[in-house]
C-alpha positions as CSV (number, residue, x, y, z in Angstrom):
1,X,14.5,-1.9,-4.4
2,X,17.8,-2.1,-5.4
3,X,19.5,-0.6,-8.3
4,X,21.2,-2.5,-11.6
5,X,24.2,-1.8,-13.4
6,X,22.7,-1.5,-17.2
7,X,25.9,-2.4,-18.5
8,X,26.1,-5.5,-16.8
9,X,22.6,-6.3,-17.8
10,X,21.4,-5.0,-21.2
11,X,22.5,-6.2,-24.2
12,X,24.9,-3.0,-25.9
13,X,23.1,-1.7,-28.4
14,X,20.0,-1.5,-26.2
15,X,22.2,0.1,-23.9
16,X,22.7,2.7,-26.4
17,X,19.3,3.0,-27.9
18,X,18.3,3.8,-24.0
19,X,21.0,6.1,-23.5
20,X,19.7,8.1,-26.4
21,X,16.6,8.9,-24.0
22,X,18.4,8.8,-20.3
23,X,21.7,9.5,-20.7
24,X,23.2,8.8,-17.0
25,X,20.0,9.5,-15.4
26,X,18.2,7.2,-13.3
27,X,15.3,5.1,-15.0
28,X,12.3,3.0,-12.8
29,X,11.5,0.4,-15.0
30,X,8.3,-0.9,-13.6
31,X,7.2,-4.5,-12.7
32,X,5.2,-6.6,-15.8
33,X,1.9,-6.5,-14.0
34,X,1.7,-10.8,-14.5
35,X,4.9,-10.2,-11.3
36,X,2.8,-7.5,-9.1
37,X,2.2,-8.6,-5.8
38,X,-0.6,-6.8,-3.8
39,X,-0.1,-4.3,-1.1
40,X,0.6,-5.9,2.1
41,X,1.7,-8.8,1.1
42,X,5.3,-9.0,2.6
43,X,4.5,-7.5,5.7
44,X,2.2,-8.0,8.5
45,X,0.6,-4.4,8.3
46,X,-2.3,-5.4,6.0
47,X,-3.3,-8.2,9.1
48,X,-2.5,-5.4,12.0
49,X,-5.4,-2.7,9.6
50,X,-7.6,-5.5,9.2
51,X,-7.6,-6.1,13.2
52,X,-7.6,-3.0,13.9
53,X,-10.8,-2.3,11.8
54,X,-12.7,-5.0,13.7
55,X,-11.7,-4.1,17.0
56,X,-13.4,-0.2,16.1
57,X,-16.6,-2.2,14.7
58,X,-16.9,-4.0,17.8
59,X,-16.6,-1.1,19.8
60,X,-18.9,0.8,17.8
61,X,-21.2,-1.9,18.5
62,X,-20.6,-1.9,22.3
63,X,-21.8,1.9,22.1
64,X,-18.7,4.0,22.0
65,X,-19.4,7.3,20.0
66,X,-17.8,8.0,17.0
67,X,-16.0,10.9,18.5
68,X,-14.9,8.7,21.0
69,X,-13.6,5.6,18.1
70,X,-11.5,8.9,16.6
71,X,-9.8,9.7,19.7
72,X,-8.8,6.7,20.8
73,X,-7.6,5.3,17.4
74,X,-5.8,8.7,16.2
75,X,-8.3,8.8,13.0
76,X,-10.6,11.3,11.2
77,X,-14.4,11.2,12.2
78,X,-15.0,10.2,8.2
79,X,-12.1,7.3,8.8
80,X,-14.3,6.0,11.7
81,X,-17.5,6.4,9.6
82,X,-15.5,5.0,6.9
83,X,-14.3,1.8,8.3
84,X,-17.6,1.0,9.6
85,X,-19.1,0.8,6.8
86,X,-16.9,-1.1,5.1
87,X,-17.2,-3.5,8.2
88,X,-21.0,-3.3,8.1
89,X,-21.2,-5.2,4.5
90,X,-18.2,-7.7,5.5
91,X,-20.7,-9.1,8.6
């Protein structure tokens, strides 16, 4: 995110009519939800979870203890328990 100039943007006397609210103080004008993109969708982390998620189903189903699924992926016991379920009712 990058910021605007206003005065180089709005129209003057919306400029005023906002400066009568924030007068030189940062505004976040958020996205019109029609332009939201979901989360994950400009980076490769939303793949790399999903991955991940299988990989501790499959171990799961190869017998490795729940205790075991939170150690070696650095997660809560209720993450493992968690993401297991979720993967139970995708397969």
């Amino acid at each position: 995110m990058s910021y605007k100039r206003a005065i180089f943007i709005l129209p003057h006397d919306l400029l005023e009519q906002v400066q009568e609210y924030v007068d030189g103080e940062y505004i976040y004008i958020p996205r019109k939800s029609s332009n939201k993109k979901e989360w994950g969708t400009e980076t490769s982390t939303r793949t790399e979870l999903q991955q991940r998620d299988i990989q501790i189903y499959e171990d799961y189903l190869a017998r490795n203890s729940l205790q075991e699924l939170s150690e070696k992926y650095y997660l809560s016991l209720k993450s493992i328990q968690r993401i297991i379920r979720k993967q139970r009712n995708i397969n």
